[in-house]
C-alpha positions in Angstrom: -148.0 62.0 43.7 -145.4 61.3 47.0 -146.4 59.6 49.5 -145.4 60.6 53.2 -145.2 57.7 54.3 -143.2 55.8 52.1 -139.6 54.6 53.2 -139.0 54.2 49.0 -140.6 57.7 48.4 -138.1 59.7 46.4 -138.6 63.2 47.4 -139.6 66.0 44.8 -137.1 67.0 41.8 -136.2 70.3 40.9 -134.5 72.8 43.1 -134.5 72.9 46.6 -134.9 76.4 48.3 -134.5 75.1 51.7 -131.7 77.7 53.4 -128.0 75.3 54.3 -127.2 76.2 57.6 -124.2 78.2 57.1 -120.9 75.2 57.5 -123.5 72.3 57.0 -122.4 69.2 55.8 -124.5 68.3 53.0 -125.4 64.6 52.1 -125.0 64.3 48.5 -125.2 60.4 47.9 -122.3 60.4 45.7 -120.6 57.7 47.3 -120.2 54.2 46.3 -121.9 53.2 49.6 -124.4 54.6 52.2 -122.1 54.9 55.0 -121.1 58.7 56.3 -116.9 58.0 56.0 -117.5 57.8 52.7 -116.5 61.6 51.4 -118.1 61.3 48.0 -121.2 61.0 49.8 -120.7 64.7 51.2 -120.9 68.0 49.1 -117.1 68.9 49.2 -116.1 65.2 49.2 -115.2 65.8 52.8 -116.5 63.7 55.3 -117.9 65.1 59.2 -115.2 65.0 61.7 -117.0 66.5 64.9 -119.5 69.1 66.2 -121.1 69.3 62.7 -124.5 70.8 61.3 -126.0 67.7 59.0 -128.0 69.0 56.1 -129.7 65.6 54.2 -131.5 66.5 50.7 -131.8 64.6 47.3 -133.1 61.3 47.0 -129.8 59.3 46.6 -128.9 56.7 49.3 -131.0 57.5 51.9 -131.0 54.6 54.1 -127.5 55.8 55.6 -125.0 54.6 58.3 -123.1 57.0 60.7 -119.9 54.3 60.7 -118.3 57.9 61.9 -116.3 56.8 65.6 -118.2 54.7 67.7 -120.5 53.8 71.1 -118.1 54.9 73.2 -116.5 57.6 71.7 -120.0 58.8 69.3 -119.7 61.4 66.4 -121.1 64.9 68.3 -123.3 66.3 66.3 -125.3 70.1 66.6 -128.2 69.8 63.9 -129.2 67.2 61.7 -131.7 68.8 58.9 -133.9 67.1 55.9 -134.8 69.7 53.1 -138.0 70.5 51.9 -137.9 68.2 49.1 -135.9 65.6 50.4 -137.0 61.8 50.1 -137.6 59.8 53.1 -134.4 59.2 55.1 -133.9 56.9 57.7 -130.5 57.8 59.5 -128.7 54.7 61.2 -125.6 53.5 62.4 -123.4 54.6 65.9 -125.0 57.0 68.0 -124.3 61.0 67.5 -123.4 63.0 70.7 -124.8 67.0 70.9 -122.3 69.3 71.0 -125.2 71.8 72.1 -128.6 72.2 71.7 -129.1 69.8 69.1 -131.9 70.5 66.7 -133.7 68.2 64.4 -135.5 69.6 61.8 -137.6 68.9 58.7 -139.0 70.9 56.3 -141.1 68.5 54.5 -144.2 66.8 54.8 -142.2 63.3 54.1 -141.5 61.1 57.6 -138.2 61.3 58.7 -136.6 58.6 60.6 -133.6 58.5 63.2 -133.1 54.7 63.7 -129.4 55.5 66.0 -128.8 56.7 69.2 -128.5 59.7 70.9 -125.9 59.6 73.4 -125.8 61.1 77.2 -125.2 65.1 77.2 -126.0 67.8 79.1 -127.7 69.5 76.3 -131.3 69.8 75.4 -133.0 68.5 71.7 -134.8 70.3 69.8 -137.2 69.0 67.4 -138.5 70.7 64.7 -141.0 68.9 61.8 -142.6 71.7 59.9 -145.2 69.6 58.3 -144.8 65.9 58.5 -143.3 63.4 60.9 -139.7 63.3 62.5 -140.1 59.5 64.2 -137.2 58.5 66.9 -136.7 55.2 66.4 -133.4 55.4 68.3 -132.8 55.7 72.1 -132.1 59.4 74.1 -129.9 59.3 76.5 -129.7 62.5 78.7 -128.5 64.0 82.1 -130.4 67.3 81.1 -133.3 68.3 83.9 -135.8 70.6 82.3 -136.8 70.8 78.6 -135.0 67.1 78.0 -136.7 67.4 74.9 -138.7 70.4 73.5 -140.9 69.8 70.4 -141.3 73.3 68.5 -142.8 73.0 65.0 -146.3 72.2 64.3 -145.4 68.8 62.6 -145.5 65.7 64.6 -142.9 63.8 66.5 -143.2 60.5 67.4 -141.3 58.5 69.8 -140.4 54.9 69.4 -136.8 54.3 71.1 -136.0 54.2 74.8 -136.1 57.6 76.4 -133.0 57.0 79.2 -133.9 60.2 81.5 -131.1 60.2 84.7 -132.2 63.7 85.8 -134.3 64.5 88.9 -136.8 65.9 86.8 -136.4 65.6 83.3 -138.5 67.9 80.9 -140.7 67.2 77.8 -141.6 70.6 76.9 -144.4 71.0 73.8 -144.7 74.1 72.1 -146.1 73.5 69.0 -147.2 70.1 67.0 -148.0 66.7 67.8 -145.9 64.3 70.5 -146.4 60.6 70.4 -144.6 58.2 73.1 -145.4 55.2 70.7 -145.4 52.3 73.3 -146.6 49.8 71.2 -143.7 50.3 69.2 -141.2 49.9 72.0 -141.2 53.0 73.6 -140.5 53.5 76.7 -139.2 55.9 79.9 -136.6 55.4 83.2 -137.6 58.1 85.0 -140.6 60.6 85.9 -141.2 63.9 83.0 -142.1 67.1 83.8 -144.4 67.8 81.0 -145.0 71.8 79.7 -147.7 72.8 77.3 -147.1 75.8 75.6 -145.2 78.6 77.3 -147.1 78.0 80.6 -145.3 76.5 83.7 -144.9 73.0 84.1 -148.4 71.8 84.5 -148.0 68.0 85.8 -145.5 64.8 86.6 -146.4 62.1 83.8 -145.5 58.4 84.5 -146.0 56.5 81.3 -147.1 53.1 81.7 -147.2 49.8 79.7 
């Protein structure tokens, strides 16, 4: 049996029917490396070059590096997506940048880590675990006001990175799932969030607190 937990965990073999975003980059682990310039490591054998869709699936090399441009000038990014039967990834390395909404989805039951940054933008995230656990290990930076981050799947995400708010009123907006702010694990928040439950209005100002 997997374990969902497990950072050495596999994944499932056999065919995955988990739908590619049409244009997704798909990590192959082909490469001779774990680093994201590496083109073997992409279906195609063409590495991402900006705005791209991320699809991660397989169970080759999953403890990757985006060496992809850099903290000033980060790799933007619009969805970053593990398959249903994809082994636990951690995803590390220079910080991605949305190029719009950026979602985050998973369509296992296996935890999913993002261990880099996500750089200042203007643009919402949207997480999505269908089943298991999509933990932020990484810290979000954002200018966005309401629904900073919306949580929309009835898996669980868990928090564990500095949440760098610079809005009046940032938003945390849970519509489905599980939300953890995981200060024991070095969590933590700059500025006031407007928390929403559901689709109901914003129901309170939350101040989290070592």
């Amino acid at each position: 049996p997997v374990d969902p937990e497990d950072p050495d965990d596999p994944g499932e073999t056999g065919g995955d029917d988990t739908p590619v975003p049409l244009g997704a980059k798909v990590w192959s682990g082909g490469g001779e490396d774990n680093t994201w310039s590496a083109a073997a490591n992409w279906g195609g054998g063409v590495a991402p070059i900006s705005a791209e869709s991320l699809f991660f699936t397989g169970s080759a090399r999953r403890a990757t590096t985006n060496d992809l441009k850099s903290a000033a000038d980060p790799l933007t990014v619009s969805a970053l997506t593990f398959a249903r039967k994809a082994g636990a990834f951690t995803l590390s390395g220079n910080p991605v940048k949305p190029s719009t909404t950026l979602t985050i989805s998973s369509h296992g039951s296996r935890t999913q880590a993002i261990a880099l940054d996500i750089a200042d933008s203007a643009f919402s995230t949207l997480w999505q675990p269908e089943s298991g656990l999509l933990a932020m290990k990484g810290a979000i930076t954002s200018s966005r006001g309401a629904d900073t981050l919306i949580q929309d799947a009835r898996g669980a995400l868990v928090l564990q990175g500095s949440l760098n708010f610079t809005a009046a009123a940032p938003g945390l907006h849970v519509r489905n799932g599980t939300v953890v702010v995981d200060l024991a694990a070095g969590a933590s928040v700059t500025n006031t969030i407007r928390l929403t439950l559901g689709n109901s209005q914003a129901i309170t100002d939350a101040k989290l607190d070592e």
